[in-house]
Backbone as CSV, one residue per row, in Angstrom:
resi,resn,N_x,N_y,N_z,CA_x,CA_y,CA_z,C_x,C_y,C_z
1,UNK,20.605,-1.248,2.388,19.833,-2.471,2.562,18.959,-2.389,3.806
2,UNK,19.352,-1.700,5.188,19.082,-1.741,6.559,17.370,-0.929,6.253
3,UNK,17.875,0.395,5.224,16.244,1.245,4.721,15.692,0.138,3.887
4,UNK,15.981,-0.240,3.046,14.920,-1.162,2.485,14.024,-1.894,3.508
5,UNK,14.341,-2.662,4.439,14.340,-3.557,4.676,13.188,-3.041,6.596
6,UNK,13.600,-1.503,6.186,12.657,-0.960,7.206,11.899,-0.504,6.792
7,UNK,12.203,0.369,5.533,10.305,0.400,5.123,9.750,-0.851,4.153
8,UNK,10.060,-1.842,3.762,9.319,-2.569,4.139,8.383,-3.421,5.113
9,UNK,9.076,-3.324,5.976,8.278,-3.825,7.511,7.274,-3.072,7.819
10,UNK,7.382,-0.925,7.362,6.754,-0.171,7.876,5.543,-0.353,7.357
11,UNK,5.757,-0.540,5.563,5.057,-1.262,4.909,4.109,-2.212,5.224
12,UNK,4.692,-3.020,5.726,3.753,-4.617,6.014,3.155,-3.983,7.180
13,UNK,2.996,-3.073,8.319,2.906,-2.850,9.800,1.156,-1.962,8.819
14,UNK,1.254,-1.171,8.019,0.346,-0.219,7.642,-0.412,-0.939,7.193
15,UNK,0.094,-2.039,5.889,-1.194,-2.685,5.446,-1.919,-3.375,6.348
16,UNK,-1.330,-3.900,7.124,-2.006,-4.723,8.471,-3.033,-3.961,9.051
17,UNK,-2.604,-2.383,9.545,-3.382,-1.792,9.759,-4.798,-1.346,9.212
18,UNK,-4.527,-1.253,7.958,-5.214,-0.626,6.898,-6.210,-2.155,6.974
19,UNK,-5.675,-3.135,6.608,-7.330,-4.649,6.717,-7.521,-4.541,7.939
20,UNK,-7.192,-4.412,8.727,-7.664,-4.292,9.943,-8.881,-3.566,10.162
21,UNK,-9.224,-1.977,9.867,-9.710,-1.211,9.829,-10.838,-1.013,8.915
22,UNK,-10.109,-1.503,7.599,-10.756,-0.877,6.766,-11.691,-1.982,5.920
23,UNK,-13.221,-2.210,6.124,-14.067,-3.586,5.692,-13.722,-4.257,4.362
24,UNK,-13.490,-3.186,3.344,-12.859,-3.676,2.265,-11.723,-4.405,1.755
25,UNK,-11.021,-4.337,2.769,-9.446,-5.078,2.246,-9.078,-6.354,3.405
26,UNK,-9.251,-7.251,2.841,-8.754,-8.522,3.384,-7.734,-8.855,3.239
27,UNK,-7.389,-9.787,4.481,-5.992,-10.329,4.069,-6.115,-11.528,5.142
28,UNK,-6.313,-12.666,4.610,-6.891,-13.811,5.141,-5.305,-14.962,5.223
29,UNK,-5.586,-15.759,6.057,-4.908,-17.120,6.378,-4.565,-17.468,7.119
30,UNK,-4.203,-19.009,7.264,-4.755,-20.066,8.100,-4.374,-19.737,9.590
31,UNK,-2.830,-19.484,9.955,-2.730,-18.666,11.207,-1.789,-17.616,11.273
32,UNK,-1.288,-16.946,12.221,-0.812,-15.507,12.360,0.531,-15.671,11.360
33,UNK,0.974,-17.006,11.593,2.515,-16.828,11.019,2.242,-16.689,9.390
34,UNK,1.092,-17.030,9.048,0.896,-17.120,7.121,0.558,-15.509,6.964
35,UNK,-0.201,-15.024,7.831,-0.690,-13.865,7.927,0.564,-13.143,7.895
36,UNK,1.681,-13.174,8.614,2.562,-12.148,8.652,3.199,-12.499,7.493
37,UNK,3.623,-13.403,6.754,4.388,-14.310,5.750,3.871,-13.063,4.662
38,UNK,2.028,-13.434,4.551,1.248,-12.662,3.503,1.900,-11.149,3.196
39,UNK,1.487,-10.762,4.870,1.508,-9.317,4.766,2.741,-8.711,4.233
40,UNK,4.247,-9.294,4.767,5.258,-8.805,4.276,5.449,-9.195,2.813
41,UNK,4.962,-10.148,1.827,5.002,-10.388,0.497,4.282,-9.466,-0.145
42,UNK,3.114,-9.147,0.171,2.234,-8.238,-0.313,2.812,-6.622,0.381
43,UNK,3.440,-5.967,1.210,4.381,-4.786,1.795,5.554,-5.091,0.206
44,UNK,5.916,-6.314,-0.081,7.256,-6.273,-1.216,6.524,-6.216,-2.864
45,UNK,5.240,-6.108,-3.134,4.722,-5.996,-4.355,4.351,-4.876,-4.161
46,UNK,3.809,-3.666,-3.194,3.754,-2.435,-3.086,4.546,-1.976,-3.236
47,UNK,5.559,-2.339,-2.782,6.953,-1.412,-3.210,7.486,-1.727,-4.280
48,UNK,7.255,-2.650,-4.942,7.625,-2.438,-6.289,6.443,-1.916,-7.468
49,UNK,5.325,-1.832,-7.097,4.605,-0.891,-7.837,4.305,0.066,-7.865
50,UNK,4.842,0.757,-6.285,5.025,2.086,-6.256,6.404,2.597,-6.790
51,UNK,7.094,2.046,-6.997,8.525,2.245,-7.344,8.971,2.317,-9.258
52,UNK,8.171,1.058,-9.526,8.288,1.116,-11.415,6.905,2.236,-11.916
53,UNK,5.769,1.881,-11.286,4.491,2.023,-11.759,4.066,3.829,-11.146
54,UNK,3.823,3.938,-9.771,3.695,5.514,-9.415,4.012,6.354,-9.776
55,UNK,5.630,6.449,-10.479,6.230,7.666,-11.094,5.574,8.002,-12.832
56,UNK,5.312,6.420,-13.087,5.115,7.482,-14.692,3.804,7.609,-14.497
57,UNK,2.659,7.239,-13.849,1.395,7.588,-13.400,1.266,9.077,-13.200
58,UNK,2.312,8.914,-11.809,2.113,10.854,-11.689,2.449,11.648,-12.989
59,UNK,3.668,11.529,-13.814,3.705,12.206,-14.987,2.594,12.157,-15.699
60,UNK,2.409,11.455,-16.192,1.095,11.010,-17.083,-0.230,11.991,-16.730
61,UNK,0.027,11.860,-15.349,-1.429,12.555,-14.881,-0.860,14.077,-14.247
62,UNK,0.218,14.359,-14.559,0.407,16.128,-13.987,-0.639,17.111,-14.051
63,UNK,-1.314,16.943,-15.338,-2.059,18.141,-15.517,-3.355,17.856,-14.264
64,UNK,-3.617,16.456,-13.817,-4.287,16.628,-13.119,-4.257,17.198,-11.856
65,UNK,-2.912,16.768,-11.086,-2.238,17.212,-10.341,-2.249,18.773,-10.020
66,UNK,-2.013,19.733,-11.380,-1.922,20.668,-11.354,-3.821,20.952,-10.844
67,UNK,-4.286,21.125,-11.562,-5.711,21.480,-11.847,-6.700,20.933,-10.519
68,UNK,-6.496,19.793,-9.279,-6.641,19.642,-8.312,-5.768,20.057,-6.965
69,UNK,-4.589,20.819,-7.329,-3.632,21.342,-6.402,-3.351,19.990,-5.954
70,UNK,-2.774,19.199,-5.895,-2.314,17.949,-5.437,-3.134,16.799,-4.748
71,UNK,-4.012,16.924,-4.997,-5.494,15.891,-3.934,-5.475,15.239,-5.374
72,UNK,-5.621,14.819,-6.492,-5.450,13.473,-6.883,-4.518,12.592,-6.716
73,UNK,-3.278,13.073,-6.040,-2.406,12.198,-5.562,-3.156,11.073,-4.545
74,UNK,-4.136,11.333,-4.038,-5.225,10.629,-2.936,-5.564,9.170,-4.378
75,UNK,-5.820,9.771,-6.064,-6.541,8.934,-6.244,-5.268,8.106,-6.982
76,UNK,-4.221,7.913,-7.144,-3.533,7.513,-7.574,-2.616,6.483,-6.390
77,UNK,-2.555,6.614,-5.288,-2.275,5.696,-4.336,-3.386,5.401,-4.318
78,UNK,-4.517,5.343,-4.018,-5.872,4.341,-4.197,-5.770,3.137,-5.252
79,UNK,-5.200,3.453,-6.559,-5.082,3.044,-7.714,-3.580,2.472,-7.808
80,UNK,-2.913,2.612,-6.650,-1.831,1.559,-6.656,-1.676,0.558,-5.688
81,UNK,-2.958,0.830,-4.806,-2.740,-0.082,-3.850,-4.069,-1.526,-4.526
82,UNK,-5.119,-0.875,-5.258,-5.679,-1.475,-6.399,-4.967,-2.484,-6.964
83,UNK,-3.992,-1.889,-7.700,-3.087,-2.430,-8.772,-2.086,-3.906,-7.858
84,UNK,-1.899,-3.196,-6.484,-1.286,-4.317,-5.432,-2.144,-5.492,-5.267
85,UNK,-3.419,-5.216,-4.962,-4.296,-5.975,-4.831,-4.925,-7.596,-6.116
86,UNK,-4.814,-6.700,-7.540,-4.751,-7.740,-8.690,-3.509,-8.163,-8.944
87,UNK,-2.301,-7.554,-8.138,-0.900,-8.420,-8.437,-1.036,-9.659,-7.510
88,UNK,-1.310,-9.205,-6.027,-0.924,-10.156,-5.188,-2.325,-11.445,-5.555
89,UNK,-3.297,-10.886,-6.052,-4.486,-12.716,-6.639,-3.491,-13.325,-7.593
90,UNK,-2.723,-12.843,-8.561,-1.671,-13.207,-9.676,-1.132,-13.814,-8.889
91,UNK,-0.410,-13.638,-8.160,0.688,-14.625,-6.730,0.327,-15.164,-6.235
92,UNK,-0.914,-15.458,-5.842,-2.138,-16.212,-5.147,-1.947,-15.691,-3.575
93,UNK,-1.477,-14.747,-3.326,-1.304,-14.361,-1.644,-2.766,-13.810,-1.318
94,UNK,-3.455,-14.141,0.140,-4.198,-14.046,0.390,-4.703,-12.061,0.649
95,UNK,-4.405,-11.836,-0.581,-4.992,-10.122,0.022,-5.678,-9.553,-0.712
96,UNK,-6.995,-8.757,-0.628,-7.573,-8.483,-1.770,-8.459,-7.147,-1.176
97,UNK,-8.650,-5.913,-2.298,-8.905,-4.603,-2.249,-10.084,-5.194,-2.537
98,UNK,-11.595,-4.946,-1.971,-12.969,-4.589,-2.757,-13.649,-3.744,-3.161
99,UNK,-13.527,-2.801,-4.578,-13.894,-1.769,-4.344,-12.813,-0.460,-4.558
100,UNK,-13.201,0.742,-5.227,-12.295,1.912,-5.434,-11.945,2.317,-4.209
101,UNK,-13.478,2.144,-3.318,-13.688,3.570,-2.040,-13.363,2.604,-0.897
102,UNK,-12.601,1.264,-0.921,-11.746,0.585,0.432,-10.546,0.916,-0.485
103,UNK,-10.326,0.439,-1.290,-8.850,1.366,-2.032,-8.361,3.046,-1.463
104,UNK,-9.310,3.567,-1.748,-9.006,5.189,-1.053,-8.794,5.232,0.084
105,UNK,-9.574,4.659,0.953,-9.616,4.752,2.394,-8.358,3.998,3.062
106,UNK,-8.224,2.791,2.208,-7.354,1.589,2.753,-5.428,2.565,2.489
107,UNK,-5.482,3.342,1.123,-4.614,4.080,0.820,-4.490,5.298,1.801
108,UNK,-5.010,5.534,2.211,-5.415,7.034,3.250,-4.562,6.595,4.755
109,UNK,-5.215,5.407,5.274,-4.541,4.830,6.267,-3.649,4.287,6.173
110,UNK,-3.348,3.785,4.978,-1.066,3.081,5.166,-0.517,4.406,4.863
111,UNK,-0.784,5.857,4.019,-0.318,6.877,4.296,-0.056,7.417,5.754
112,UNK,-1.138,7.642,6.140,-1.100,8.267,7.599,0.171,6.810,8.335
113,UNK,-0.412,5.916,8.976,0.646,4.813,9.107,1.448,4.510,9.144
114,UNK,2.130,5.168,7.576,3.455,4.675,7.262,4.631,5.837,7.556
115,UNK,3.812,6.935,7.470,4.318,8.368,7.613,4.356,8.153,9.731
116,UNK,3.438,8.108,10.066,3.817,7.924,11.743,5.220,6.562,11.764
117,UNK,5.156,6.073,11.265,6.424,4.980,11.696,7.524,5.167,11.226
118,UNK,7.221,6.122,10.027,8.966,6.652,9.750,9.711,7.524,10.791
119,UNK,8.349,8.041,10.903,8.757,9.655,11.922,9.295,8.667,13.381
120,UNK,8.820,8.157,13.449,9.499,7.069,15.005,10.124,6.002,14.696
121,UNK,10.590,5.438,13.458,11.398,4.816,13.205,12.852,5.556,12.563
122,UNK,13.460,6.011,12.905,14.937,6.727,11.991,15.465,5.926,11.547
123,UNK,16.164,5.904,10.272,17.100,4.856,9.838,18.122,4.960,10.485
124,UNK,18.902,5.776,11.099,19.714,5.734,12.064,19.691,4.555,12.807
């Protein structure tokens, strides 16, 4: 429960980062506390669409995988953080992807992000 419950946060810490940075991806409301409310609801619909939805994607798409040596994996987290983006308007939470190429980029930076905060966060 203690890992769940840390990469989700690491989660919510990246996407933050990622609107922050990146012009395409918003994540709007009224003050910091809705904002953090947002961010960690929208960190808990990523992880569940990377969790049901990413795995049969990558199968599905192996041969691409193969045939790009692993760099469409770039376009398939683009395309799930996408997919985060039309879940969380469904929920009405204030966050929204514009665009494939803030998707890629916005995906590029909660990678990098999320990968630095594991490495300095241990579940230990």
């Amino acid at each position: 429960m203690k890992s769940f419950v840390v990469k989700t946060l690491i989660n919510a810490a990246a996407i933050w980062v990622a609107a922050w940075i990146v012009d395409g991806i918003t994540l709007s409301g009224d003050s910091t506390r809705h904002k953090i409310l947002t961010v960690v609801l929208v960190a808990l619909v990523f992880g569940v669409v990377n969790w049901l939805i990413k795995p049969l994607v990558k199968l599905l798409s192996l041969p691409l995988f193969i045939l790009t040596l692993g760099l469409f994996t770039f376009v398939i987290n683009a395309l799930m953080l996408w997919l985060t983006s039309w879940t969380s308007d469904q929920l009405e939470l204030d966050f929204h992807v514009q665009g494939f190429w803030a998707a890629l980029l916005g995906a590029l930076i909660i990678s990098i992000v999320s990968w630095g905060l594991s490495l300095a966060l241990d579940d230990d």
